[in-house]
N, C-alpha and C positions, 0 to 999 in steps of 0.2 A: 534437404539433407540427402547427401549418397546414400544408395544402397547399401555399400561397404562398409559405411559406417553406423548405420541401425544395426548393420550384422554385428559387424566385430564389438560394439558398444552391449548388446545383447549378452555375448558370449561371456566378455568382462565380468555383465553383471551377476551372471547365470553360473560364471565358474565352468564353462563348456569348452570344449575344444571343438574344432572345423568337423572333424570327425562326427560328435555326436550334434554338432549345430542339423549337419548336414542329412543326418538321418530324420533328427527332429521336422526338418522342412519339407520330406520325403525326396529327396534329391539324393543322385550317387556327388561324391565327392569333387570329382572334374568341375559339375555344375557349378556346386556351392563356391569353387575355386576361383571359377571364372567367374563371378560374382564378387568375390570379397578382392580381387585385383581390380577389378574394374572393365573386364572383356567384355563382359555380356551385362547391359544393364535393360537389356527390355525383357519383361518378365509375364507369363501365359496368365492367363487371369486365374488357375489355381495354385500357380503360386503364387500370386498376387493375396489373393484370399488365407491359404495357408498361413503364408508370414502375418498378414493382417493380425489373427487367433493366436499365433505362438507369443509376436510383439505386443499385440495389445494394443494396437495401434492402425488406423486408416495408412498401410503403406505407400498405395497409391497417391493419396494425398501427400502423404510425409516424399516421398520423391519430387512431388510437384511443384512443393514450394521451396524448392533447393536449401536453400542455409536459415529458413524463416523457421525451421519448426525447431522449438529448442529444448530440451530434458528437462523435467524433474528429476533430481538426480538423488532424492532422501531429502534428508532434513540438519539442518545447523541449531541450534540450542541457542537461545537469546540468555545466557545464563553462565555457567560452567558445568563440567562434570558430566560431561557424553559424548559417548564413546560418538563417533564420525560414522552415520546413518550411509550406505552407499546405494540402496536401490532405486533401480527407473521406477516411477511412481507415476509417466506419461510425458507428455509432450504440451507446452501452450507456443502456441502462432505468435509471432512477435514481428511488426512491420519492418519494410526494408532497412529503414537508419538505426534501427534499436539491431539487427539482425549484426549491425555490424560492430555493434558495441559491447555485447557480452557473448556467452558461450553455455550458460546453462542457469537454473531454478533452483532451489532450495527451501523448503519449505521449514518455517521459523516454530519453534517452540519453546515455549520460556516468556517472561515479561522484562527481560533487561534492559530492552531496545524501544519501551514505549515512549521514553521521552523521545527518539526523533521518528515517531509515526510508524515504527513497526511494530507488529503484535503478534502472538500467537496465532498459527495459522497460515498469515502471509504469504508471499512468497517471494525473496528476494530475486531479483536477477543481477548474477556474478558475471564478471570478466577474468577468466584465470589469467594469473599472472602471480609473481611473488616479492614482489615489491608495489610502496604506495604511498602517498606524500601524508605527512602529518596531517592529524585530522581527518583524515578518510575513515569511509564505514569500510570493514574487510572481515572476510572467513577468513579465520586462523585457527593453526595447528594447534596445541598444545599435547606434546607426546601423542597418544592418537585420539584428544578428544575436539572435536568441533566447537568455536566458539563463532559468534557475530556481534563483532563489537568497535570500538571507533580507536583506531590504533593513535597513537602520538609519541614522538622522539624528542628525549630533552636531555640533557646531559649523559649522554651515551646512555640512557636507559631507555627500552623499548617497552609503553604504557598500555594498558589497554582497561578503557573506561567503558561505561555500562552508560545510558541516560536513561539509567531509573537509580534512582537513589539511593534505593535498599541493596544494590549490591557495590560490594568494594570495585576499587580500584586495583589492577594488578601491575605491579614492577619488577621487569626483566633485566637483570644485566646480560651484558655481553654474552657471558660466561653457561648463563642460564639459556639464553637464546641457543647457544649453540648443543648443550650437555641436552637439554629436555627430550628434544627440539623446539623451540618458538618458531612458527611458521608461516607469513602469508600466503594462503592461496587461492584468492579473491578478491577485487573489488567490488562493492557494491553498487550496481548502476541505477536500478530502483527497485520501490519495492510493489507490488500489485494485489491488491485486497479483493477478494471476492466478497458479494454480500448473496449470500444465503445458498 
């Protein structure tokens, strides 16, 4: 991952401007500038260490392994009815072929997704994007609440099914997709279970 982009991805999540980034990291502004452009990417080992404690994060590392290191980005609800989780919650290392398959993490809450081997806890890895062939697993919008669930398209109705049984089926029209919003904004690539 660039520097530029743990910065500004930070900032995002922090609600910060360059300004107070820039204080936070004890840097006058120019610094921080040539940084988040991309001039200056070799960095003195305190601030190497600084950013480490502010991101939370081995930056060094996370620079090393260019586009392998990918966000926890919150959590998606295997369910309905919540609100869309947005904090960095860290970083998992993902080999070169997966690096180029998705874009970030989500960690799963809810039991609606057990029938295709997700579970509470999980963590998917998404591919942003806002479209997805029938039958794909995908984050979706719903107004501004997070869902993960397996979309399908059948007589101009945009579906979205659960594989656990206890929850319904939901049915969008057109009209609904568009007034709500109904939303793809992920595919699912897979999902990774930690045991303990």
């Amino acid at each position: 991952m660039e520097l530029k982009n743990l910065l500004l991805q930070y900032e995002r999540q922090n609600n910060l401007s360059h300004e107070q980034m820039a204080k936070k990291a004890g840097v006058s502004l120019s610094t921080y500038y040539r940084w988040i452009t991309g001039e200056s990417i070799l960095l003195k080992r305190r601030n190497l260490d600084t950013l480490s404690e502010i991101l939370d994060c081995n930056v060094e590392m996370a620079l090393n392994q260019g586009d392998r290191l990918k966000p926890i980005l919150g959590s998606v609800k295997a369910g309905y009815d919540l609100w869309a989780d947005q904090k960095l919650d860290g970083y998992v290392e993902v080999g070169p072929v997966d690096a180029r398959k998705g874009d970030y993490f989500l960690r799963v809450t809810g039991d609606s997704m057990e029938g295709s081997h997700i579970f509470k806890g999980d963590l998917v890895y998404v591919q942003q994007c806002n479209e997805v062939s029938s039958g794909s697993i995908a984050i979706v919008m719903i107004g501004n609440e997070a869902t993960i669930k397996k979309v399908y398209y059948k007589n101009d109705l945009m579906i979205l099914e659960a594989s656990n049984p206890k929850y319904e089926t939901k049915f969008f029209t057109p009209e609904e997709v568009m007034e709500l919003p109904v939303k793809i904004i992920g595919l699912v690539r897979f999902v990774r279970t930690d045991f303990v």
